[in-house]
C-alpha positions as CSV (number, residue, x, y, z in Angstrom):
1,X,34.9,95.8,-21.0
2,X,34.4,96.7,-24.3
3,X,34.4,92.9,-25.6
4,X,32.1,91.9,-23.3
5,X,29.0,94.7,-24.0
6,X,29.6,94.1,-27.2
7,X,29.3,89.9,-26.8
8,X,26.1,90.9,-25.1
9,X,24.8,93.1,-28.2
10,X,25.5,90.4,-30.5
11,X,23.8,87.8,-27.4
12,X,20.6,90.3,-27.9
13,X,20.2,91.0,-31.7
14,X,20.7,87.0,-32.1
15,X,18.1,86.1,-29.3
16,X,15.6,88.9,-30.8
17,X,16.6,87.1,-34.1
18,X,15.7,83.4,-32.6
19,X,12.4,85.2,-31.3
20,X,10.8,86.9,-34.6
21,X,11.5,83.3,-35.9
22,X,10.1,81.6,-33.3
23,X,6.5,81.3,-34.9
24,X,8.0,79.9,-38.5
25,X,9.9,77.7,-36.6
26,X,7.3,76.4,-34.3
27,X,5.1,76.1,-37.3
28,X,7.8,74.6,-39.8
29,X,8.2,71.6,-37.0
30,X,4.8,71.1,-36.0
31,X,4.0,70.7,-39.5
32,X,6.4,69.8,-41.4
33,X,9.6,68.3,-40.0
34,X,7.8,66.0,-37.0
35,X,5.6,64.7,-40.0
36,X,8.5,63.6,-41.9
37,X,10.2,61.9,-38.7
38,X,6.9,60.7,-38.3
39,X,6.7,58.9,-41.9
40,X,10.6,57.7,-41.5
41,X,9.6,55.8,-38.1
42,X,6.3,54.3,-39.8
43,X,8.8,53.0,-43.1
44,X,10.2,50.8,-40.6
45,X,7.2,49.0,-39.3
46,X,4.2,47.4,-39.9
47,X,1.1,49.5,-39.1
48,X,-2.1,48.8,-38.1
49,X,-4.7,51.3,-37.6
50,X,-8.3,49.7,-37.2
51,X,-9.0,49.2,-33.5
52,X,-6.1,50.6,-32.2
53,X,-2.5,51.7,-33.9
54,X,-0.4,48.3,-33.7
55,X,3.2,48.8,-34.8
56,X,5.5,45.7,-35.5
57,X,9.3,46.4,-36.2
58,X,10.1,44.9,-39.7
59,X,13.6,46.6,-40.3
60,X,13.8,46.9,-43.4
61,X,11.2,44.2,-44.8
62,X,8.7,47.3,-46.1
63,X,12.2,48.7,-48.4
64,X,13.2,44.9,-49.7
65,X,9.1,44.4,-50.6
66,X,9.4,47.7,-52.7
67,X,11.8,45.6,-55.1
68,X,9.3,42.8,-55.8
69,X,6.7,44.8,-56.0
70,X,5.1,44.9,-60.0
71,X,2.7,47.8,-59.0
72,X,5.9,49.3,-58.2
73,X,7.9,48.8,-60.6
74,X,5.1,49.9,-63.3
75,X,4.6,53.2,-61.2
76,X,7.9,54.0,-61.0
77,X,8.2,53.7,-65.1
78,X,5.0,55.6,-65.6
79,X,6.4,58.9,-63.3
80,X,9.9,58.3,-65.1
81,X,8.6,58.5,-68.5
82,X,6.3,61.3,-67.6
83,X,9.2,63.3,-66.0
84,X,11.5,62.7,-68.9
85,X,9.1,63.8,-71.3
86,X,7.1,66.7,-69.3
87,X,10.2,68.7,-67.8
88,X,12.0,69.5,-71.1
89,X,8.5,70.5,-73.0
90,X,7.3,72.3,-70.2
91,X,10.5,74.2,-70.1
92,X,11.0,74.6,-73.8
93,X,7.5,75.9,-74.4
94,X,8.0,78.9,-71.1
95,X,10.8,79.7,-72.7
96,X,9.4,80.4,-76.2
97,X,5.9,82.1,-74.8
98,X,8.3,84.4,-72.8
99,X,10.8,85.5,-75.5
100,X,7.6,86.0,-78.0
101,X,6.0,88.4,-75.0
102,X,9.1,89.6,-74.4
103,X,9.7,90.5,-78.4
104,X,7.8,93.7,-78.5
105,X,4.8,92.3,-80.6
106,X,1.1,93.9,-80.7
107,X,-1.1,93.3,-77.8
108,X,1.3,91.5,-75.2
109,X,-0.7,92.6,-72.3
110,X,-3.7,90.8,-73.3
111,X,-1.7,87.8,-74.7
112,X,0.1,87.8,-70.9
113,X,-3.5,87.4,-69.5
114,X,-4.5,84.1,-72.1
115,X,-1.2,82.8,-71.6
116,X,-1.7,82.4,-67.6
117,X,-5.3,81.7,-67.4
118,X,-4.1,78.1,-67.6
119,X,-2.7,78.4,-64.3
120,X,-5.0,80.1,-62.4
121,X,-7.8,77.4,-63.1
122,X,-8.0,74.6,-60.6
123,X,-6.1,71.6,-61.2
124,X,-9.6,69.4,-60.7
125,X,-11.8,71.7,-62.6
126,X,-9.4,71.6,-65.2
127,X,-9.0,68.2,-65.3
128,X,-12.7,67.3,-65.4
129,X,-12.7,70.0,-68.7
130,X,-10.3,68.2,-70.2
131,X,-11.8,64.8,-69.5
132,X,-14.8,66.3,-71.7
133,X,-12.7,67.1,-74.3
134,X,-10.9,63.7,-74.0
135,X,-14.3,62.0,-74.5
136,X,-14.3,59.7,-77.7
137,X,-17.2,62.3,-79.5
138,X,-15.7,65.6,-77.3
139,X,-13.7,68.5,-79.0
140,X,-10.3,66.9,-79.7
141,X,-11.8,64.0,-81.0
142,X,-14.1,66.2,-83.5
143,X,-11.2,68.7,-84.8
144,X,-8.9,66.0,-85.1
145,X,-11.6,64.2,-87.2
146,X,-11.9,67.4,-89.4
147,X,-8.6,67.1,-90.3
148,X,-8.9,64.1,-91.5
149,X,-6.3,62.5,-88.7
150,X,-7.1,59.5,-86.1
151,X,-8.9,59.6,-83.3
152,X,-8.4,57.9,-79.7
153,X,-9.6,56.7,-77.0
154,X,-7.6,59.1,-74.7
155,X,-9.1,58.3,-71.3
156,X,-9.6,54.6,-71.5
157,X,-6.9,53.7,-74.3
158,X,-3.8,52.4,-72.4
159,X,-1.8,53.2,-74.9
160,X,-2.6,56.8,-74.8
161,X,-4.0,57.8,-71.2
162,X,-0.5,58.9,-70.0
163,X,0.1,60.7,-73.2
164,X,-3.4,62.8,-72.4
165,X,-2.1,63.7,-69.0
166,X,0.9,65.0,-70.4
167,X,-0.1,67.3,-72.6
168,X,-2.5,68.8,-70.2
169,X,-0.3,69.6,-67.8
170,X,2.5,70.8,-70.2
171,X,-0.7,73.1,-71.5
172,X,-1.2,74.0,-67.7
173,X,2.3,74.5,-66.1
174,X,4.2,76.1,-68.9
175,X,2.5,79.5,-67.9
176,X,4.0,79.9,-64.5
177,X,7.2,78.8,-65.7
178,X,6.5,81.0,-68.4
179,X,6.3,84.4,-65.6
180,X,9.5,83.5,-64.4
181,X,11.5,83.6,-67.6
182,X,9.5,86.7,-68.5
183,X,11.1,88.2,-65.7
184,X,14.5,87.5,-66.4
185,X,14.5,88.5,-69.7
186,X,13.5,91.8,-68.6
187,X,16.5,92.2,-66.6
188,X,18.9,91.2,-69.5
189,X,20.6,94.1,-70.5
190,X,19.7,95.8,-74.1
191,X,23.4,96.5,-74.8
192,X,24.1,93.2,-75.5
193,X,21.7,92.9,-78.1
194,X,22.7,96.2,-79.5
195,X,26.3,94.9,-79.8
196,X,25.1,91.5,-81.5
197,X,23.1,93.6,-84.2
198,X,26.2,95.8,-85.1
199,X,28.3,92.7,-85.5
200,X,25.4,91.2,-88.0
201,X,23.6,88.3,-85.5
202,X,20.5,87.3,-86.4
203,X,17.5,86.6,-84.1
204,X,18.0,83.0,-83.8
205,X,22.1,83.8,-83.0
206,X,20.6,86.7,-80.3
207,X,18.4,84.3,-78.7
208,X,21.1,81.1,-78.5
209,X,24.4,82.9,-77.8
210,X,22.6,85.9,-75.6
211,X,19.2,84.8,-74.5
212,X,19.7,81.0,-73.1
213,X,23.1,81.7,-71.5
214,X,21.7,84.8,-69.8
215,X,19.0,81.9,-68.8
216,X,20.8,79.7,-67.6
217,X,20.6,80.3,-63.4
218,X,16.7,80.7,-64.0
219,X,16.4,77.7,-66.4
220,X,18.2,75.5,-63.5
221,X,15.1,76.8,-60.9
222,X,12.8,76.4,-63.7
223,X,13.9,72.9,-64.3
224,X,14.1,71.8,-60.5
225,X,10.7,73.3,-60.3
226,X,9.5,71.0,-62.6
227,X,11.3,67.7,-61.6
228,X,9.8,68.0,-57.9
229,X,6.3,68.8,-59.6
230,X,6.3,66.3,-61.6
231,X,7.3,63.2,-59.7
232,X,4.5,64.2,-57.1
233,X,1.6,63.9,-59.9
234,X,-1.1,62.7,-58.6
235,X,-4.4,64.9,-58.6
236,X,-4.9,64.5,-62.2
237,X,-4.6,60.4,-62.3
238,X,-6.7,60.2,-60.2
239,X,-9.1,61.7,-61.6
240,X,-8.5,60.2,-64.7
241,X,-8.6,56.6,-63.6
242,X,-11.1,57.5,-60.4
243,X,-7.7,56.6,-58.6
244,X,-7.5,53.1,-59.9
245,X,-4.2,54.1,-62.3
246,X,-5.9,52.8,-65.0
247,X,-7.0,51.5,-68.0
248,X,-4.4,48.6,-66.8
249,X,-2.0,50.7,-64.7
250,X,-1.2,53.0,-67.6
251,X,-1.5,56.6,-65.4
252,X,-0.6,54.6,-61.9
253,X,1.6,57.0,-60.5
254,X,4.2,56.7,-57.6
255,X,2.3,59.2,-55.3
256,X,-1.3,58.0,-56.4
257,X,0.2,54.0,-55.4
258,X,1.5,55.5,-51.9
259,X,-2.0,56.7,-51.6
260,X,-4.0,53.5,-52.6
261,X,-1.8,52.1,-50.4
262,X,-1.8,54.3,-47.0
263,X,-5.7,54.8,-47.5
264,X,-7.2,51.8,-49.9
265,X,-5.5,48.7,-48.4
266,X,-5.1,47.9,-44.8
267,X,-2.0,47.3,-42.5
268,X,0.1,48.6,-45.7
269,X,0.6,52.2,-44.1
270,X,4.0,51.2,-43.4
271,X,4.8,50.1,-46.9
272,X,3.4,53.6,-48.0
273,X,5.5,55.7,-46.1
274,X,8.5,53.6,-47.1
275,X,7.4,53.6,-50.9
276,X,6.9,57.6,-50.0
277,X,10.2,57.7,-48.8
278,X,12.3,55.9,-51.5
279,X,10.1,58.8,-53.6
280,X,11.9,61.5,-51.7
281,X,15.3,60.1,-52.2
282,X,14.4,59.6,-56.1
283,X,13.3,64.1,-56.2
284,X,16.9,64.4,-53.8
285,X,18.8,62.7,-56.0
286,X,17.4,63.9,-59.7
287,X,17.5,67.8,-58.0
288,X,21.6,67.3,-56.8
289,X,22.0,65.5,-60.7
290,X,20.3,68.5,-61.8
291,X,22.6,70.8,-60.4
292,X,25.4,69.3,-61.0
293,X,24.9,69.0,-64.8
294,X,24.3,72.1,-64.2
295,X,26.8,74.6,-66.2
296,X,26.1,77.3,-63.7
297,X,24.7,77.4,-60.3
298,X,23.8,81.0,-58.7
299,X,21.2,83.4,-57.6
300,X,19.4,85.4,-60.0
């Protein structure tokens, strides 16, 4: 008797449970989980939307095209050398803003503020700022000829277009990343460093043999953070290029090809969602690489 009223607690508290999720849930597959079924059933077929939607089964024709593809191909190497080179900088450049807030130094309230003013801008607006800085007789251009160094064509140089993007967004995103490692830092416990000064550790040996492995959780969220960010850029080549990916394909992206695809180019939906798909398999497999190379994996 007593095993079943208490099956029947446990019945209740799970059903309430099921019900104060019920609106997440509802939401999460409305929005979220039917549009990704959605996009798997399109990869497989050939989709026409004028006049009507017309869907032809073509197996996996849209995956095979994907493979002789150049647009593709040069996509995929422009978000691969953008991830290789933006995730580490990105990183590396949180990590030293936070440890310099975090160091006790005059003013680190306001310098908290300037640091993160980056983020809060919009990505647009602060794309079309730098753009005007970009210009061949705009601000880089002019300090850069003070100096006495060479100057480029950053927006319509193929050679450096890319190169622009990154370093605006590693000038953007660092901030956030920046928060989160200012966090953890806080948490580290002073003893540590205490017991590093007695035994005669210098800064540099307190940040590398306490700091980073201290880090090393957060660094792993930090860095999965910034792998699915990156891979998904899109808003600011487009605006570059006016969503061309130019000059000649240098900032075509693979989220800004789905797009010219799915929206520019008719009865290629299907290809898009399959190109948009191999894209989500690409973030799957770098994130379970990730955490595998990973020396430690858990919760801060």
């Amino acid at each position: 008797m007593v095993k079943s009223s208490s099956s029947k607690k446990l019945r209740r508290e799970a059903g309430q449970g099921y019900l104060f999720m019920a609106p997440v849930l509802i939401i999460l597959g409305i929005f979220v989980i039917t549009p990704i079924l959605c996009a798997i059933y399109l990869s497989f077929h050939k989709v026409e939307l004028l006049g009507g939607t017309n869907l032809e089964f073509r197996g996996l024709d849209n995956f095979m095209k994907i493979t002789f593809d150049d647009r593709a191909h040069i996509a995929l190497k422009n978000t691969f050398i953008y991830v290789v080179i933006v995730v580490p900088l990105q990183t590396l450049l949180a990590l030293v803003l936070a440890a310099s807030l975090n160091a006790g130094m005059k003013g680190q309230k306001f310098f908290r503020i300037v640091y993160f003013l980056p983020t809060l801008t919009s990505s647009a607006v602060l794309t079309l700022i730098f753009m005007w800085m970009y210009n061949q007789n705009g601000l880089i251009n002019h300090i850069l000829d003070m100096l006495h160094l060479p100057t480029y064509n950053w927006i319509g140089d193929p050679s450096v277009a890319l190169l622009a993007i990154m370093i605006m967004n590693i000038w953007a995103t660092a901030p956030f990343f920046m928060v989160i490692y200012l966090a953890a830092l806080q948490d580290i416990p002073d003893s540590h460093y205490e017991a590093a000064e007695l035994d005669g550790a210098t800064g540099l040996q307190k940040f590398w043999h306490i700091t980073v492995p201290n880090l090393r959780p957060v660094t792993s969220f930090v860095v999965i953070m910034g792998l699915i960010g990156t891979f998904q850029l899109f808003d600011q080549s487009y605006i570059f290029s006016g969503g061309s990916g130019g000059p000649n394909n240098s900032t075509l992206t693979v989220v800004l090809l789905i797009y010219q695809y799915a929206f520019k180019s008719l009865g290629t939906m299907g290809y898009a969602t399959a190109l948009a798909f191999m894209l989500a398999i690409i973030i799957l497999i770098a994130t379970l690489l990730q955490r595998k190379f990973s020396k430690e994996e858990s919760l801060y």
